[in-house]
N, C-alpha and C positions, 0 to 999 in steps of 0.2 A: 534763863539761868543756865550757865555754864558748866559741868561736873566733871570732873578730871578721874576719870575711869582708869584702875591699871589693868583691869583686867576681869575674867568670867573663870568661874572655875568650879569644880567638883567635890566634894565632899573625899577626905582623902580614907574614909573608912567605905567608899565604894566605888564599884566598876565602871567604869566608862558606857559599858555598853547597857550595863542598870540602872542608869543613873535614872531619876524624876525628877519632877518639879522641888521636891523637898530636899534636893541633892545637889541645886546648883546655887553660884551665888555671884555677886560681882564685888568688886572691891573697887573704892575711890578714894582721895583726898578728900579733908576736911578741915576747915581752917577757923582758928575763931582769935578771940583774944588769949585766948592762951596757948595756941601754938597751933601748930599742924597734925591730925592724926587720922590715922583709916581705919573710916567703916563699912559696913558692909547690906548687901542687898539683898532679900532672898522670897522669890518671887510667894513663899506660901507665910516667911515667918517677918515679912518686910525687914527694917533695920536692925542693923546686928553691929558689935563692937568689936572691930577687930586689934585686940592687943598684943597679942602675938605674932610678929611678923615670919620667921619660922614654920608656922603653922602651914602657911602659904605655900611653903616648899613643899609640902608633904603632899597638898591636895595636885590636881591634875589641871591644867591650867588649859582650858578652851578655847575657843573663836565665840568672839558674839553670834557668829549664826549658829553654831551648833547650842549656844546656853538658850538662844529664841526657840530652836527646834525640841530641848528637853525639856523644858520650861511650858509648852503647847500655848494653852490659851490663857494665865496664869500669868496675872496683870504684874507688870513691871514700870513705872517709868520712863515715859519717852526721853529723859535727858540724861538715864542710864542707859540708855541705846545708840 
């Protein structure tokens, strides 16, 4: 299974350098019969519905190694990595 990632990112109601596991999150494509839409990943609260694209702007957008490093040991998806 292939998953089209846009990206890893932070919680935009906190710090970079605070951030935890419950703080980070990744964003992908979703495709079905009714159209195209992104959801989201988050290593404590698993999927999440992303409707707000906007939103996105506001959070702090990461590297995948840095969302594996804040994320620790705090099971994610190998086909989200």
């Amino acid at each position: 299974m292939r998953v089209n990632v846009l990206g890893y990112y932070i919680d935009r109601d906190v710090k970079k350098e605070k951030a935890g596991a419950a703080d980070v999150f990744l964003v992908y494509e979703n495709a079905n019969d009714r159209g195209t839409f992104l959801e989201g990943y988050t290593p404590i609260g698993q999927h999440i519905n992303i409707s707000d694209k906007a939103y996105l702007d506001e959070c702090t957008k990461i590297t995948k190694d840095e969302y594996k490093g804040i994320s620790k040991n705090y099971y994610t998806p190998k086909e989200y990595l």
